[in-house]
N, C-alpha and C positions, 0 to 999 in steps of 0.2 A: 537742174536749173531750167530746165522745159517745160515741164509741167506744174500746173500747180497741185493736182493731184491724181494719183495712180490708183484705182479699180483694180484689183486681182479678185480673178474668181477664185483662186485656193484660198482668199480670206473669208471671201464672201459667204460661199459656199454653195453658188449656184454658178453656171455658166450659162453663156448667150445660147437661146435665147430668152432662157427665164427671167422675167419682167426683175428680180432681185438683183439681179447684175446692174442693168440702167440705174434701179432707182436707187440703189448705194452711189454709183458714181454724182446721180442728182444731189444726195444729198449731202454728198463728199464737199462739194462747189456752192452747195446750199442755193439751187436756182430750182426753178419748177420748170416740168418738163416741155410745158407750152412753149418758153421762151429759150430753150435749147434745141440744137442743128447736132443730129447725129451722121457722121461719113463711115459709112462702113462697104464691103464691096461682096459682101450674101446676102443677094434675098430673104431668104429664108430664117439665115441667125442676124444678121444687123438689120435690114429694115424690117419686118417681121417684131421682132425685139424693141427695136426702139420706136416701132408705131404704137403699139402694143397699151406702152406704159403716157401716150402722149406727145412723144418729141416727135419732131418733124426727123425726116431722114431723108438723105442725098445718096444714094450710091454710089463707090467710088470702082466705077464700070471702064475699068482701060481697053479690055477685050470689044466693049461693047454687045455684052450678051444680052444684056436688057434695053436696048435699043428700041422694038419693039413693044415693048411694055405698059409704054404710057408712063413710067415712076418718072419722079425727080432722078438725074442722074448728071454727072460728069466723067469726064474720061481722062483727067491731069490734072496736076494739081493748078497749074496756071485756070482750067476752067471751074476750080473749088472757089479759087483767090475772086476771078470774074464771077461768080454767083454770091458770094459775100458782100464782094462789095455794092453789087447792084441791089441787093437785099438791105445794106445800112442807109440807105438813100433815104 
């Protein structure tokens, strides 16, 4: 009842960060990836992954290890809720 749709890489048959995992989820939802916001909390396999194919991506950085970094990021989900909402404006 949460979702509207579940991406498994054992279906897929690629895992993050091979661009085939995002764009089945894309297409699962049938949006393009321009106008989708991916949250994930590696570098490497979620933003990496989901720049990759298009989507925008947030980090979801609670440690704060990419502080530094310059990326989009948050550190809670109250600051995911505050960058959505400022983004629907």
């Amino acid at each position: 009842d949460c979702f509207e749709t579940i991406t498994d890489s054992g279906i897929v048959g690629k895992e993050k960060p091979h661009p085939a995992i995002f764009e089945a989820a894309l297409q699962s939802l049938d949006v393009d990836a321009q106008q989708s916001l991916y949250t994930g909390d590696v570098y490497c396999v979620d933003y990496l992954g989901a720049t990759s194919v298009g989507m925008q991506c947030v980090l979801f950085d609670v440690p704060g290890a990419y502080t530094e970094k310059g990326l989009p990021r948050v550190e809670s989900l109250d600051g995911l809720e505050t960058l959505l909402l400022a983004n629907d404006r």
